[in-house]
PAGUFI-228504 format. One line per 10 residues: for each residue x, y, z of C-alpha. Coordinates in pm, whole numbers, plus 50000, padded with zeros to 5 digits. Layout:
<pts>
X Y Z ~ ...
</pts>
This chain:
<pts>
50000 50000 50000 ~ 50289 50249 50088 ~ 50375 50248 49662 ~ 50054 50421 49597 ~ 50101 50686 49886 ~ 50435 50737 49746 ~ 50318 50746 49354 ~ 50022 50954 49514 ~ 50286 51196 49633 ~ 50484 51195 49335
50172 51320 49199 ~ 50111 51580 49421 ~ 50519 51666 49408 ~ 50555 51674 49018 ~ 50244 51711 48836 ~ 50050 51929 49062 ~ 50348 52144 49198 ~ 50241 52108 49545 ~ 50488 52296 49790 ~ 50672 52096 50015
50517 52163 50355 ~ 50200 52008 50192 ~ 50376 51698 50077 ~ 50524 51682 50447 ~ 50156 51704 50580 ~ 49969 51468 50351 ~ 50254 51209 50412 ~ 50209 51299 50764 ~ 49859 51251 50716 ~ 49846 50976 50512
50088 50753 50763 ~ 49904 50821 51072 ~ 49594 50696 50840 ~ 49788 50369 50828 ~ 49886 50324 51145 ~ 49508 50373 51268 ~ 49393 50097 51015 ~ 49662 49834 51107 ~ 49574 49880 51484 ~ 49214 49799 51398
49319 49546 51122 ~ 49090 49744 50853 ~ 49195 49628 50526 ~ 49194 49900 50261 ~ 49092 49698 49993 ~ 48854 49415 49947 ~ 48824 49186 49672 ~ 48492 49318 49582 ~ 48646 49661 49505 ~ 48923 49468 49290
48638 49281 49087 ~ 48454 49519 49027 ~ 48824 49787 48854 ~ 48864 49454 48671 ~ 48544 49453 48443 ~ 48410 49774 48239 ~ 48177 49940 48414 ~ 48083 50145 48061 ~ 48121 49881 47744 ~ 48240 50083 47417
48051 49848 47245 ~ 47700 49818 47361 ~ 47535 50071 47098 ~ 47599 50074 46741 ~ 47778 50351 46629 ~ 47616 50651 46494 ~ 47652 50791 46127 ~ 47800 51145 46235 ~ 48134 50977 46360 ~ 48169 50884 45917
48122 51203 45816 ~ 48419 51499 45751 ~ 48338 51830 45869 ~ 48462 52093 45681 ~ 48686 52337 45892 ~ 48592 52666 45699 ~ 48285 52678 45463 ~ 48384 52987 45303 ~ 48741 53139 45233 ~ 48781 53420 45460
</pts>
């Protein structure tokens, strides 16, 4: 679990230019989170919750497609 609190503060770090004192806090935050789940053995993920990122939850492939995706639009209709 600690690999996504770290890419999760990567993230934070390098994408979202977070200052430092608010990495320092959510990792702060984020390990005292831990320590209160592993001293009530709460398990952070079940395999219900794995299932269920596993399968599409929105098929590409349940309507047919519709005709507007085949046709070319034409930037400019008129020279300007």
């Amino acid at each position: 679990m600690m690999d996504k609190f770290d890419q999760f503060l990567a993230y934070l770090k390098h994408e979202r230019h977070a200052l430092p004192n608010s990495v320092i806090s959510y990792k702060s935050d984020l390990s005292m989170m831990l320590d209160y789940f592993k001293e009530r053995n709460i398990e952070l993920e079940n395999e219900r919750d794995k299932e269920r990122r596993e399968r599409d939850s929105n098929p590409r492939s349940g309507c047919p497609e519709s005709d507007f995706q085949d046709r070319r639009l034409k930037p400019l209709g008129h020279p300007s």
